[in-house]
N, C-alpha and C positions, 0 to 999 in steps of 0.2 A: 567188577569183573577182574578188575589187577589184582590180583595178591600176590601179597608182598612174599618176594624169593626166601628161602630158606637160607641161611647160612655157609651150606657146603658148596651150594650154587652161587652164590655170590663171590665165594672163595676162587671158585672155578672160572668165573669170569675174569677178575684180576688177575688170576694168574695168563690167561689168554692174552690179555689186552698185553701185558707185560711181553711176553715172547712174541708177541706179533711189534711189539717196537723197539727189542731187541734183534728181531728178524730185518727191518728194517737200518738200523743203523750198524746192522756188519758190513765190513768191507767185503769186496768180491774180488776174488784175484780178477789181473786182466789176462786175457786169451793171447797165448803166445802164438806167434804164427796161423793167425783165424783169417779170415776173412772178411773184410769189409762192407758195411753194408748189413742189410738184415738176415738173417739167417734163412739157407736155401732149405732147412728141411720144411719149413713153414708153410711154403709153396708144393711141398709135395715131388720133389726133386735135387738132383745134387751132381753141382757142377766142381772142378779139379781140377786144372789143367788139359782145360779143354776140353775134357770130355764130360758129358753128362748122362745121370742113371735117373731115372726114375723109379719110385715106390710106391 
């Protein structure tokens, strides 16, 4: 039942694999003046100095 990939599909794959560990080894700037801790939109709200909003 395996048969073997065609060429352009196989092509396609390395190229994938490739940008996904390119995707991995870029640097991310860091968050200037962010907030510490996990990110409030996650949760479904958003806190600032003191006050909080919900979405």
């Amino acid at each position: 039942m395996d048969k073997p990939l065609p060429p352009a599909a196989q092509r396609a794959l390395a190229e994938a694999e490739e940008r996904r560990r390119q995707a991995k080894a870029a640097d991310r700037p860091t968050e200037l003046g962010g907030r510490d801790g996990p990110e409030p939109v996650r949760y479904g709200d958003w806190e600032k100095k003191g006050l909080a909003v919900d979405f």
